[in-house]
C-alpha positions as CSV (number, residue, x, y, z in Angstrom):
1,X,19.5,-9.2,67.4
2,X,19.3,-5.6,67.4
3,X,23.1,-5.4,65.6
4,X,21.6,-8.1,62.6
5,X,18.8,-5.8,62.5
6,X,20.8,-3.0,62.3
7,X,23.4,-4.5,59.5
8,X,20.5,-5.6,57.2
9,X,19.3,-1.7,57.3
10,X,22.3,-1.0,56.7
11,X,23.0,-3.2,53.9
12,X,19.1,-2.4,52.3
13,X,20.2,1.2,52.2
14,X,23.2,0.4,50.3
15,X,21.7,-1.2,47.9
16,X,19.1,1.6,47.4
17,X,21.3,4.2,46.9
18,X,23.8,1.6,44.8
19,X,20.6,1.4,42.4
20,X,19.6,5.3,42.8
21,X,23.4,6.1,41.5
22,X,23.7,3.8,38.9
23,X,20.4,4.7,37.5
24,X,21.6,8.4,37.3
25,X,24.6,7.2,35.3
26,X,22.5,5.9,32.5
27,X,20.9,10.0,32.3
28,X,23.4,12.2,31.3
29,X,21.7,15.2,32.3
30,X,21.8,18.3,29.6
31,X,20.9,21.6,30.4
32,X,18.9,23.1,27.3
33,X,20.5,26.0,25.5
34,X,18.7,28.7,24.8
35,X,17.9,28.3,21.8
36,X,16.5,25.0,22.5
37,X,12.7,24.1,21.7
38,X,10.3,24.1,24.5
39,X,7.2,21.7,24.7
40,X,4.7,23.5,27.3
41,X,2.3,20.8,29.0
42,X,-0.6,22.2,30.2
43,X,-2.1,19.1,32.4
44,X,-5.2,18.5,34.3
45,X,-3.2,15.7,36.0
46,X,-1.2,16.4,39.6
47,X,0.5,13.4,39.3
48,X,0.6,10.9,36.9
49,X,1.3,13.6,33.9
50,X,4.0,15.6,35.6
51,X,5.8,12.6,36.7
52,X,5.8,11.0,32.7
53,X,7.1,14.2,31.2
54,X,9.7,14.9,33.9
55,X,11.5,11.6,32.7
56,X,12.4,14.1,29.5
57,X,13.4,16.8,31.1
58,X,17.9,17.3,30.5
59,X,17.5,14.6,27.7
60,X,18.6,17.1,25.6
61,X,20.0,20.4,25.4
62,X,17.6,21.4,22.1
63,X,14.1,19.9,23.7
64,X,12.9,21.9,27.3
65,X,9.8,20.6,28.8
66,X,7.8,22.6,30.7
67,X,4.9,21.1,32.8
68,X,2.0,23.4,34.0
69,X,-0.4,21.7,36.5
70,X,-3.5,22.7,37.0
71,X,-4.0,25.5,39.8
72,X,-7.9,26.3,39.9
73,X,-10.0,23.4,38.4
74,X,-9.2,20.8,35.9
75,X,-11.7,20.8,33.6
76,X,-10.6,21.8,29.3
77,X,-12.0,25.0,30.3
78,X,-10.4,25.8,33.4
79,X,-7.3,24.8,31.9
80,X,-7.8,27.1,28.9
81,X,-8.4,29.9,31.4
82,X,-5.0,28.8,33.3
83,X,-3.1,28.8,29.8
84,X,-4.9,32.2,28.5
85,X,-3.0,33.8,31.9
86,X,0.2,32.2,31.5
87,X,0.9,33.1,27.7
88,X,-1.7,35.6,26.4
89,X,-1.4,39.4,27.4
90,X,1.0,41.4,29.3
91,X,0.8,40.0,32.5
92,X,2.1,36.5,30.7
93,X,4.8,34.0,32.7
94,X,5.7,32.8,29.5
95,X,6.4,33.8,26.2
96,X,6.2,31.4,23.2
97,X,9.1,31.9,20.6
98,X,7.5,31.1,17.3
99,X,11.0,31.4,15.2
100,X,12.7,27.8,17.8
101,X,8.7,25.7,16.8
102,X,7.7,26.2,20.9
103,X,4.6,24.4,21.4
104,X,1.8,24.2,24.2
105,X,-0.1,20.7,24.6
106,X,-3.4,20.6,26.7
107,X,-3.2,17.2,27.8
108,X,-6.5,16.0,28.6
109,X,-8.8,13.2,29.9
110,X,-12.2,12.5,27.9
111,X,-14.0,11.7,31.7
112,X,-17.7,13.5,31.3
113,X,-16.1,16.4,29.5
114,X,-17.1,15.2,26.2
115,X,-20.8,14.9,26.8
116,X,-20.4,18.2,28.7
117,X,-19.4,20.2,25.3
118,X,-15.7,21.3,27.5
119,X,-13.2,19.6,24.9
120,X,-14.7,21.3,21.9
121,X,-15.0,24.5,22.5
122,X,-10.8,24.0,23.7
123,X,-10.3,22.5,20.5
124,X,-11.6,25.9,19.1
125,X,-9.6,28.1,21.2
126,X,-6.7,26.3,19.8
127,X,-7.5,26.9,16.3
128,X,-8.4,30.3,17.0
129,X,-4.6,31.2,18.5
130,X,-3.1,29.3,15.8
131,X,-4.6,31.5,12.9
132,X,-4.0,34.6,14.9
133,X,-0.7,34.2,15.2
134,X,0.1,33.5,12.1
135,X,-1.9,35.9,10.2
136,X,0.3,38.7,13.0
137,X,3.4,36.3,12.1
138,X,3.6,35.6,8.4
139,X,7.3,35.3,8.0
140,X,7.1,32.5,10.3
141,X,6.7,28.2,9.1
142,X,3.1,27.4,9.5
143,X,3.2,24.7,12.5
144,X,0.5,24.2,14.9
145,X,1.9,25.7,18.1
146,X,-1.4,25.4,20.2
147,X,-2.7,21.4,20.4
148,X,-4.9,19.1,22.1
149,X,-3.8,15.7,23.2
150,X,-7.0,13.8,24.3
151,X,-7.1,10.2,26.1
152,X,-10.4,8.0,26.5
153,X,-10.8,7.3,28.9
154,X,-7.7,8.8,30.8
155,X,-3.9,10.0,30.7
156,X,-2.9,6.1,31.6
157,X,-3.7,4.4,28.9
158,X,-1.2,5.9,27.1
159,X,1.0,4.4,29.8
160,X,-0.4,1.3,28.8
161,X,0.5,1.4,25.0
162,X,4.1,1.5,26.5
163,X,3.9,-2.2,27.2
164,X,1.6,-3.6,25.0
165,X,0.3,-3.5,21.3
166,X,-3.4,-4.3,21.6
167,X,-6.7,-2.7,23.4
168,X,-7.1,-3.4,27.0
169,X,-10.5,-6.0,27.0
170,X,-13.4,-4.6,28.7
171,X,-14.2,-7.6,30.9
172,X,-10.6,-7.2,31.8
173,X,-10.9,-3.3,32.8
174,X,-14.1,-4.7,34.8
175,X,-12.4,-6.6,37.4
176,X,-10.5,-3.4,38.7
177,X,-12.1,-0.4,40.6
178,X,-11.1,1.7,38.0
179,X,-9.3,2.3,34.8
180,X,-6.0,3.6,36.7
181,X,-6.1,1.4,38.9
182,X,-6.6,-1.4,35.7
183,X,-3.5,0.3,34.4
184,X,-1.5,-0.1,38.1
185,X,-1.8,-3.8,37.8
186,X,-0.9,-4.2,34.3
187,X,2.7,-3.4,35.1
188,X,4.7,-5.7,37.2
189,X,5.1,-3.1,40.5
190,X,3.3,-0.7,38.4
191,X,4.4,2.0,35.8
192,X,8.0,3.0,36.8
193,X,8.0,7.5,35.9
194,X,12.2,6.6,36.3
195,X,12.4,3.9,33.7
196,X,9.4,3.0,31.3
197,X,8.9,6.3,29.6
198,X,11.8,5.0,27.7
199,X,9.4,2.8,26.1
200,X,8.0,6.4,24.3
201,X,8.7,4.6,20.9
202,X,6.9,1.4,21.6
203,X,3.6,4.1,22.6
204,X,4.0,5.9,20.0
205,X,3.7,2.9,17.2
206,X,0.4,0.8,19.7
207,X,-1.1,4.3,20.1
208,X,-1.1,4.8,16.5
209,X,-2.3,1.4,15.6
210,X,-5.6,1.2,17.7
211,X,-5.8,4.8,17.0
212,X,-9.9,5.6,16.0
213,X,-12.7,8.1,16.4
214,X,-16.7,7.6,15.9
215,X,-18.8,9.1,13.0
216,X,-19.2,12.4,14.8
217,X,-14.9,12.1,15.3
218,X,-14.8,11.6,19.0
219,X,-11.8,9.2,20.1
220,X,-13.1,5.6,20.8
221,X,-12.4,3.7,24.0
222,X,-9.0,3.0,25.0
223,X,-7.8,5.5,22.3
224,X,-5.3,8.3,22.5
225,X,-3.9,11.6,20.6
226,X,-0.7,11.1,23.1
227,X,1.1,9.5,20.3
228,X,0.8,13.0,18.4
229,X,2.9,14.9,21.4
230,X,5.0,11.6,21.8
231,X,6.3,12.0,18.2
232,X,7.5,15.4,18.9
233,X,8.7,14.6,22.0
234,X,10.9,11.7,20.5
235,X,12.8,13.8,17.5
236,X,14.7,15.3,20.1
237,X,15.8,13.0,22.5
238,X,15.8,9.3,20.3
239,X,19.4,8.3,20.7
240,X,19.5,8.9,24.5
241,X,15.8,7.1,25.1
242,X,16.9,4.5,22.6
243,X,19.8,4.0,24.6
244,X,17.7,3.7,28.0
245,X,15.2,1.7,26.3
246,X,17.5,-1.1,25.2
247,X,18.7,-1.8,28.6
248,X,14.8,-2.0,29.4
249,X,13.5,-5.8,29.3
């Protein structure tokens, strides 16, 4: 008994690792150059965030993603604060390089922030860097180099847009204990970070499409400015997620 028992460890192991291999095959991985353009992700998400953008990471050798969790709060403007220490002044960890179009994305939930007055005044600080540094800059292409991707309510329903084209129903969304969890079950054993980012494309176009904002311009429910970052995430690494994506169901 304990032999048999033994075996079918054995054999579940293999089987494991057999599937752990052969899903590396299908990622060739590519160091970026570098010259290559870097996407900075400045998340108030531990988990789900850092996971998604990871799947993009050696994808390309011209696209480097960068994820920067959050260290002391995750409200917009704790996160500005974190990002204001990481690129601004001499003390910086990184340094943007206007001349290859680097980027930095505050990725963001809408959660009480909104009625709060914290997203705004992030939204401002991102206009403000952008005119600075190109009024300092003026040879360089105007671009906007510091953004805001917002999701109402939360990070995971653009995870949702990667399976399906219309809104989540609201008597739907009720029956769970909360909107991640709503999200959880809506995926057959739940979003897989290893394979259903490949689906980027398929977000990008149901984001678009129930894509809307409220007479004062705040995002409606189950709306999200992901598809925004997605877009520029997907110009450098379409062949290889297109490639992933077809042998996707």
């Amino acid at each position: 008994m304990v032999d048999m028992e033994v075996s079918h460890s054995c054999l579940t192991l293999k089987i494991f690792i057999g599937s752990m291999i052969e899903r590396r095959r299908d990622y060739e991985k590519k160091e970026p150059s570098k010259d290559a353009h870097k996407i900075y992700i400045v998340c108030e998400g531990a988990l789900s965030e850092p996971k998604y953008f990871n799947f993009f990471k050696d994808l390309s050798s011209n696209l480097e993603v960068i994820v920067i969790p959050p260290i002391k709060g995750t409200d917009p403007l704790k996160l500005k604060e974190h990002a204001q220490s990481a690129f601004i002044g001499d003390d910086r960890k990184y340094t943007l390089d206007y001349c290859q179009g680097d980027t930095v994305w505050f990725v963001i939930d809408t959660d009480s922030w909104e009625d709060e007055n914290k997203i705004q005044p992030l939204r401002d600080f991102c206009a403000q860097q952008n005119d600075i540094i190109h009024r300092e800059y003026g040879e360089i292409r105007r671009y906007s180099i510091w953004n805001v991707a917002q999701s109402n309510p939360c990070f995971e329903i653009w995870l949702y847009y990667h399976l399906y084209e219309q809104k989540p129903l609201d008597v739907d969304v009720c029956k769970c204990d909360s909107f991640k969890d709503f999200v959880g079950q809506s995926y057959s054993g739940g979003f897989d970070f290893e394979k259903d980012p490949a689906r980027i494309c398929d977000a990008i176009a149901n984001s678009k499409a129930n894509y809307s904002v409220d007479d004062n311009g705040r995002l409606t429910n189950y709306c999200t400015e992901m598809h925004i970052l997605g877009v520029e995430i997907h110009k450098f690494v379409q062949r290889d997620v297109k490639r992933l994506r077809d042998r996707l169901a």
